[in-house]
VEXVOVEX-375001 format. One line per field, with one value per residue (C-alpha): residue in one letter; residue number from 1; x, y, z; chain. Coordinates in steps of 0.5 Angstrom, whole numbers, plus 500, padded with zeros to 3 digits. Layout:
<kolses>
code: c(A/...)
pos: c(NUM/...)
xx: c(X/...)
yy: c(Y/...)
zz: c(Z/...)
unit: c(A/...)
</kolses>
This chain:
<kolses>
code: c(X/X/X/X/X/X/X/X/X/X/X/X/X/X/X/X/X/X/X/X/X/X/X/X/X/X/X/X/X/X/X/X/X/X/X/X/X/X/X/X/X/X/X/X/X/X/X/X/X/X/X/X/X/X/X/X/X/X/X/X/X/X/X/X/X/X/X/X/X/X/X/X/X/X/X/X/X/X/X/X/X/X/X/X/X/X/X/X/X/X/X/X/X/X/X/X/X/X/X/X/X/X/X/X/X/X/X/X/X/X/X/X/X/X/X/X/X/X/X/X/X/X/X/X/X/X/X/X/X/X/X/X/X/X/X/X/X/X/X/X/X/X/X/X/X/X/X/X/X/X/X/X/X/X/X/X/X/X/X/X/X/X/X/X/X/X/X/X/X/X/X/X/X/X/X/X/X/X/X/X/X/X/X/X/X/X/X/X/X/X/X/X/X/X/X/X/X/X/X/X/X/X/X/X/X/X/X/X/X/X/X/X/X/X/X/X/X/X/X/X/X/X/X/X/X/X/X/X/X/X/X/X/X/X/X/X/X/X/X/X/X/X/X/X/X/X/X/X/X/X/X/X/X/X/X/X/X/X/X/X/X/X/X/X/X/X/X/X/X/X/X/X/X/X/X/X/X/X/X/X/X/X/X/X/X/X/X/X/X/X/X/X/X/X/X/X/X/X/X/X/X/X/X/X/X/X/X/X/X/X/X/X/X/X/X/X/X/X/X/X/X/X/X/X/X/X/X/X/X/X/X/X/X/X/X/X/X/X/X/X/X/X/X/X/X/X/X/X/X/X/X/X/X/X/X/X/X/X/X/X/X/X/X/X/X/X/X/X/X/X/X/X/X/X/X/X/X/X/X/X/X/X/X/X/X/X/X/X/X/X/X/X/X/X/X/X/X/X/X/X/X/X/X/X/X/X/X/X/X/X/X/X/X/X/X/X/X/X/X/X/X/X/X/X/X/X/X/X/X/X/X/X/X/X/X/X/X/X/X/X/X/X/X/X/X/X/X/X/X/X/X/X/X/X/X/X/X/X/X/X/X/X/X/X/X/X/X/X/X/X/X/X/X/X/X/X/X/X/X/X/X/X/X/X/X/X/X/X/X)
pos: c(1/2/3/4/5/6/7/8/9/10/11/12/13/14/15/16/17/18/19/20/21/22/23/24/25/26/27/28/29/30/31/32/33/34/35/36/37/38/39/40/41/42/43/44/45/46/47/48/49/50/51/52/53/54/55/56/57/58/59/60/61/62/63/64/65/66/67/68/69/70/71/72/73/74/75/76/77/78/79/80/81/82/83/84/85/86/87/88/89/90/91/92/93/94/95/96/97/98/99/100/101/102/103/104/105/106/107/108/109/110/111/112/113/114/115/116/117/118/119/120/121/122/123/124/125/126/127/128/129/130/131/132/133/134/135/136/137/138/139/140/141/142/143/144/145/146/147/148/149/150/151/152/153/154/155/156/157/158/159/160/161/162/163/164/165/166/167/168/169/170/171/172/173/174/175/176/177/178/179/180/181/182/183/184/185/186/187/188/189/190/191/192/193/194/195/196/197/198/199/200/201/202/203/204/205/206/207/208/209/210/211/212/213/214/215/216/217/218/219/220/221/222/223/224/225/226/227/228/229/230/231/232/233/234/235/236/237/238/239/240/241/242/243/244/245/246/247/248/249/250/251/252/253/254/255/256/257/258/259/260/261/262/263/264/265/266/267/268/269/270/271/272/273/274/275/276/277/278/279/280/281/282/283/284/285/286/287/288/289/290/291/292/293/294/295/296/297/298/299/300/301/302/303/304/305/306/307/308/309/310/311/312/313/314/315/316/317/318/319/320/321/322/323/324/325/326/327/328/329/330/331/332/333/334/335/336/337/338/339/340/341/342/343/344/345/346/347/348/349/350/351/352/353/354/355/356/357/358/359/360/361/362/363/364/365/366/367/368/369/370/371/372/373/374/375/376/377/378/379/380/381/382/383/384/385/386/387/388/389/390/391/392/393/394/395/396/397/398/399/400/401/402/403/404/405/406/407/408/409/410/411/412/413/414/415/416/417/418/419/420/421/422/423/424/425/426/427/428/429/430/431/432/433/434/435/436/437/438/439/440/441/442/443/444/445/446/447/448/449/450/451/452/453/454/455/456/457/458/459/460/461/462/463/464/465/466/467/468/469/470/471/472/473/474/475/476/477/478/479/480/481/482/483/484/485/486/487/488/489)
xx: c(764/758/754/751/749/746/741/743/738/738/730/731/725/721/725/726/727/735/735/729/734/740/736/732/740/743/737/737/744/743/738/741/747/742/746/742/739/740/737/741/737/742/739/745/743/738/737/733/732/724/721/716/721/723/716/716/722/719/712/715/720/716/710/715/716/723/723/730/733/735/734/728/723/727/732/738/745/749/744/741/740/738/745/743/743/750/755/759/761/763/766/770/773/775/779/782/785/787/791/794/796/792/786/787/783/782/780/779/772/767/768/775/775/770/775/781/777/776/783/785/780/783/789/786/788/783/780/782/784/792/793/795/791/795/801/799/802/799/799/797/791/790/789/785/780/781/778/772/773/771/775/773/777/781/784/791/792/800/799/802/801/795/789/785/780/777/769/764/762/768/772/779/779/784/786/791/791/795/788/785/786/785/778/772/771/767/763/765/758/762/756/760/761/758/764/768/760/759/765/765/758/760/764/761/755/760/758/762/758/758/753/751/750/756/755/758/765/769/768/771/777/777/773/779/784/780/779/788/789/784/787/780/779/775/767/767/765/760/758/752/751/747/739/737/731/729/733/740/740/741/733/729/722/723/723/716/714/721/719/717/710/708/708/704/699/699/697/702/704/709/710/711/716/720/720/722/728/731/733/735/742/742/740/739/742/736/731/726/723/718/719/717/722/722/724/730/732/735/738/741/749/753/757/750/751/753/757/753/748/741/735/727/722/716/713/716/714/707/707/710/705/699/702/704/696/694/698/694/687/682/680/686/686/678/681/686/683/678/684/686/680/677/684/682/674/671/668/666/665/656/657/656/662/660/659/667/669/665/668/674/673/669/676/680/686/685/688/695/695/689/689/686/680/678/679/675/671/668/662/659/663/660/653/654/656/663/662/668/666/669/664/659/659/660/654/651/652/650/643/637/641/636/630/634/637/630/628/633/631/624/626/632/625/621/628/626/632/638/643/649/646/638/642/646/640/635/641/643/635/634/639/636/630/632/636/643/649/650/656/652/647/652/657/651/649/656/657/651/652/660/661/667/668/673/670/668/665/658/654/658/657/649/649/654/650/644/637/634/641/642/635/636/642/639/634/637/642/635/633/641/640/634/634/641/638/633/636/640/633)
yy: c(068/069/075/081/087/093/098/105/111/117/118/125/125/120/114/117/113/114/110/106/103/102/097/093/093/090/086/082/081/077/074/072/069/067/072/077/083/087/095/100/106/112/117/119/127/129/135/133/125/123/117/120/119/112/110/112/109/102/102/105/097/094/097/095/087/088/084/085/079/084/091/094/090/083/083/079/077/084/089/095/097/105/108/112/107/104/109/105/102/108/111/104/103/111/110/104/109/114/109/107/114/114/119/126/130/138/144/148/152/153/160/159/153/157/163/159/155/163/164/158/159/167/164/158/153/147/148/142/142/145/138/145/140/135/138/139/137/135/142/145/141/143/150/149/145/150/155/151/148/142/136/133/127/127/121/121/120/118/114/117/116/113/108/104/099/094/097/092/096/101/096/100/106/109/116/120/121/128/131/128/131/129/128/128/122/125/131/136/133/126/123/120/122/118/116/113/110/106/103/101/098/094/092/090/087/083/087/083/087/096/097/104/111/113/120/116/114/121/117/110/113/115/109/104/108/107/099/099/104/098/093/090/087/092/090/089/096/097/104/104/110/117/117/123/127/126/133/130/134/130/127/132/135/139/132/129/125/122/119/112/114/119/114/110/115/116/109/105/099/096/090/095/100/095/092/099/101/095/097/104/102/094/090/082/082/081/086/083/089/085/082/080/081/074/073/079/075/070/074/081/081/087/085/088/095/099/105/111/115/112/116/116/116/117/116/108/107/109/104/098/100/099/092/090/092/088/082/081/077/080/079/081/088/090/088/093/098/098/098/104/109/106/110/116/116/113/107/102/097/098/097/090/085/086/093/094/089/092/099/096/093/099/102/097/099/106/105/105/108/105/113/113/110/116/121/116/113/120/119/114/116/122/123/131/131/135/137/139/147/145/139/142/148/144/139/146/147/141/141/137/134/136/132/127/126/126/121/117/117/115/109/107/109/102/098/093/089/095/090/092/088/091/099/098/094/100/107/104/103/110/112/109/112/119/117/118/115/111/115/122/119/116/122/126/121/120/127/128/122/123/130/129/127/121/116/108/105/108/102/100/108/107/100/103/109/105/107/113/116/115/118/123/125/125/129/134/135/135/140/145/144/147/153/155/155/159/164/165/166)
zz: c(730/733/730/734/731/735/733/738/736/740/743/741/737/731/728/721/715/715/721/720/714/718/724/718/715/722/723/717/717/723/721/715/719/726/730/735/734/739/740/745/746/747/751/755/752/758/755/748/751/753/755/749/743/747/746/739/737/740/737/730/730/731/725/721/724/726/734/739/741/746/749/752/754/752/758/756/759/757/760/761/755/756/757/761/767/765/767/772/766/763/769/770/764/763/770/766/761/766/770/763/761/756/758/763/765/762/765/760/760/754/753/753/748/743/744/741/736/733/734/730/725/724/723/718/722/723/728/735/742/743/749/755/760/758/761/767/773/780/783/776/777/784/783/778/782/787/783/782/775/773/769/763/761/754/750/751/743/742/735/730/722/720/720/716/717/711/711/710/704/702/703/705/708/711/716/717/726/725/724/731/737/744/744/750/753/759/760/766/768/768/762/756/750/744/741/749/750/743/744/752/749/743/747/753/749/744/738/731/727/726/721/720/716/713/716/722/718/721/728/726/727/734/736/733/737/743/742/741/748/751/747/745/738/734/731/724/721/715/713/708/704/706/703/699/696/689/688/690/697/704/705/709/713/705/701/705/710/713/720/719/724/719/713/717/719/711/710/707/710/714/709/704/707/709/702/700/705/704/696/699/698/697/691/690/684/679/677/682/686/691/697/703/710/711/704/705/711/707/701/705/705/705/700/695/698/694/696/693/695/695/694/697/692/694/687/687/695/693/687/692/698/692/689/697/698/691/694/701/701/700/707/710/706/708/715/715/711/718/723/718/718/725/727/723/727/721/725/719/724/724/717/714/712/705/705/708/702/697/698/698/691/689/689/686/683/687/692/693/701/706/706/698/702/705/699/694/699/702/699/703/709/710/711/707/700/698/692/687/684/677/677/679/675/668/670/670/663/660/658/660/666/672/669/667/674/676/671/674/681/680/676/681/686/683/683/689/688/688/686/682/676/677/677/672/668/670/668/661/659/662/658/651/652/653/646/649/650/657/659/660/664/668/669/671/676/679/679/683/688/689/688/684/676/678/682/683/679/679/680/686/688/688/692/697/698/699/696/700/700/693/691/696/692/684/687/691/684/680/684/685/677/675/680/677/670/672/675/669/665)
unit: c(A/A/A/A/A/A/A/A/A/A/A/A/A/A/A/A/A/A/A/A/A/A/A/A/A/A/A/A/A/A/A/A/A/A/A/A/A/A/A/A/A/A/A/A/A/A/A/A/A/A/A/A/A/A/A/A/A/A/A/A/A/A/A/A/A/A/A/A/A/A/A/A/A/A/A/A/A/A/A/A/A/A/A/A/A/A/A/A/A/A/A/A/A/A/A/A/A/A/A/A/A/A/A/A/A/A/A/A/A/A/A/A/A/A/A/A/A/A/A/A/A/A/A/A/A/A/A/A/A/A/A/A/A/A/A/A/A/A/A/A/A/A/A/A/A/A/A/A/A/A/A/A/A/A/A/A/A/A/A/A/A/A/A/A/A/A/A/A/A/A/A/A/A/A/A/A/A/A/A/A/A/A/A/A/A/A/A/A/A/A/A/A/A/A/A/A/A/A/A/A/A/A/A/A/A/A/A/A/A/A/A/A/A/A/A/A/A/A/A/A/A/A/A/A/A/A/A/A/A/A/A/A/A/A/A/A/A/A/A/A/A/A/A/A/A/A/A/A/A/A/A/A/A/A/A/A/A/A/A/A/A/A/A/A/A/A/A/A/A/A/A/A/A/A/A/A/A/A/A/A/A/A/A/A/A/A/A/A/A/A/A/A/A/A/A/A/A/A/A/A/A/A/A/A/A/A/A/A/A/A/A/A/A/A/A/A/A/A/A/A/A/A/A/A/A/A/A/A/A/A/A/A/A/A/A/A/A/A/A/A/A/A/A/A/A/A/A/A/A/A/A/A/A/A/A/A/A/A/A/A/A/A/A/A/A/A/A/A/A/A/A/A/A/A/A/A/A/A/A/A/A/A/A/A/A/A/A/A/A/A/A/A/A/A/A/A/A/A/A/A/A/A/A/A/A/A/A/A/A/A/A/A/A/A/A/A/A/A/A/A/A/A/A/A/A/A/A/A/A/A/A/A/A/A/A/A/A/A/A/A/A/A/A/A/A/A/A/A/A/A/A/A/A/A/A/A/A/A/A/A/A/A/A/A/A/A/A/A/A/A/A/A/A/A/A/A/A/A/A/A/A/A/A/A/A/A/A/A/A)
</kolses>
């Protein structure tokens, strides 16, 4: 059998994570079997679908890599792909399952079916459509279209009994049909609905394969019945579970970040989220974490699914965002830490090669995001010192900081080479004839240059900042301190 899997999202909104997983499931499966990735874009809702969200949806694939082999933009023979321009095909096949008797169209206003679902509920009854339109006959039907109606078209469900299917990762799976009614296949505005348009669809595009969220299962079984009434063989279905948040809850705006565009924007890498999406919900079967897409494409089966719920911590995304940044060459992370701040209006470009890789060095083990850059890196981006107040008001309370920062000044002032080594050289032998430790000095300083407690290495701070924004800074804290100790006399 030839593999073709789809990814279909709703261009409603951002591609969230939940549905970021199921396109990397899909198509790793096809890369994985050398089947076709196709992407399908479902905007068939007109009243939330946006060319916006389209965009969207596309830019966000293909961040995290993942390239169709058909869809927008990647014309192949089972086009469109915008559902929104396939509507003959929904209107053909739904006149085929009228002249078979297995569809008929329905008067019944909103009002009226809200009505009845109220009253069957009253009655503790599960609430679905009663088939009254189904016994109309042709001057039935007239009156009601002289009134003004307009039909919807219902499935004419006549299977009794139940169904199951084999799910690619429950394994049987089994429904009753008594508690399926006779289903919406086109609106009163003649727009199919999901479950009549994934079918046409998949199969009109030669679908083997349906893996989806497992929030879809309830719809398998409308689907079947409707590849029987056709007398099309069914796609081979695989529900991969839900995602949680940490609390146990179904993932939400409460839980974080949850499109993947706002988790680019925070500065993790596509290498890293695709690596972390990937074992929500599937193993390799070792105790093995990191990877690369073009590894997962030869490892992701669906028989290492597992059927329990996966949950998103942002905590483990974050340790593998740093690990998959500790992985780049040097090279590649100074390059992508410039894309990343040239993004955010911090133009890096001015700078000097070894400027950009000496930031990046200074933070080191820091950096986690591309965003840490900007928190740790602060100091040397912006020409005005954010000071932190608690750091500021316990340096106030140690004594003889501001002549020693002074001191400091002036020595680092007569340092014609400004390396690394002539700072730390010149700050350590300051410090010992002041006769105290290296570390006051140099807590001080950083303080005074930073802002903050925690920082690079101080060494690495000074060169950064360079020599007359170092001195600048040492002198200015000299000066802040010793106004303070006076005003307290």
């Amino acid at each position: 059998m030839s593999v073709r899997v789809r990814f279909a999202p709703s261009p409603s909104g951002y591609l969230h994570v939940g549905g970021a997983r199921t396109a990397l499931f899909n198509y790793l499966f096809a890369r994985r079997h050398g089947g076709a990735f196709v992407l399908r874009i479902e905007d068939t809702d007109l009243a939330r679908s946006n060319d916006e969200s389209v965009a969207a949806i596309l830019e966000s694939l293909r961040w995290l890599g993942l390239t169709w082999d058909e869809g927008p933009g990647v014309e192949g023979p089972h086009g469109p792909y915008f559902q929104g321009q396939r509507g003959e095909y929904y209107s053909r096949h739904a006149a085929e399952l009228r002249a078979r008797g297995r569809a008929y169209p329905c008067y019944c206003t909103p009002d009226e079916l809200e009505q009845r679902r109220a009253a069957q509920l009253a009655r503790s009854e599960a609430p679905r459509y009663d088939g009254r339109c189904r016994a109309l006959d042709d001057a039935g039907r007239a009156r009601l279209e002289a009134e003004g109606r307009k039909a919807a078209l219902r499935f004419a469900k006549n299977e009794d009994g139940g169904l199951a299917w084999e799910d690619g990762v429950r394994g049987a799976v089994s429904f009753q049909n008594d508690v399926l009614d006779d289903f919406v296949l086109l609106r009163s505005d003649g727009l199919p609905t999901y479950n009549f348009a994934c079918v046409v669809d998949d199969h009109e595009m030669e679908i083997s394969h349906v893996i989806r969220g497992d929030d879809h299962i309830s719809n398998t079984p409308r689907q079947l019945l409707l590849y029987r009434a056709f007398g099309w063989a069914a796609p081979h279905f695989a529900h991969v579970p839900m995602i949680l948040g940490g609390d146990g809850s179904r993932l939400s705006k409460r839980h974080g970040a949850t499109s993947v565009a706002s988790y680019a924007e925070l500065g993790y890498l596509p290498e890293a989220m695709v690596n972390f999406l990937a074992l929500l919900g599937w193993s390799p079967g070792d105790n093995r974490e990191l990877f690369a897409l073009s590894e997962l494409e030869t490892l992701f089966g669906l028989d290492r699914c597992g059927s329990s719920p996966a949950v998103f911590n942002l905590e483990k995304l974050e340790w593998m965002n740093a690990r998959h940044l500790k992985r780049l060459s040097e090279d590649d992370r100074v390059r992508r830490v410039e894309d990343f701040m040239a993004a955010r209006g911090h133009d890096l470009s001015g700078r000097s090669p070894e400027w950009r890789a000496g930031l990046v060095r200074a933070i080191g083990d820091r950096l986690k995001t591309l965003k840490d850059v900007e928190f740790y890196g602060a100091f040397a981006l912006r020409e005005s010192l954010e000071t932190d107040p608690q750091a500021w008001a316990e340096l106030c309370e140690r004594p003889g900081v501001g002549p020693r920062l002074a001191a400091l000044a002036g020595r680092l002032a007569s340092d014609p080479d400004f390396t690394l080594e002539s700072l730390e050289r010149e700050t350590r032998g300051l410090a010992a004839e002041f006769g105290i430790k290296a570390g006051e000095l140099m807590s001080a300083a950083r303080v005074a240059l930073t802002g903050r407690r925690v920082a690079p290495g101080l060494f690495e701070v000074m060169w950064l900042l360079g020599k007359d924004r170092t001195l600048e800074r040492l002198r200015d804290a000299a000066s802040r301190w010793q106004q303070v100790q006076t005003s307290r006399v």
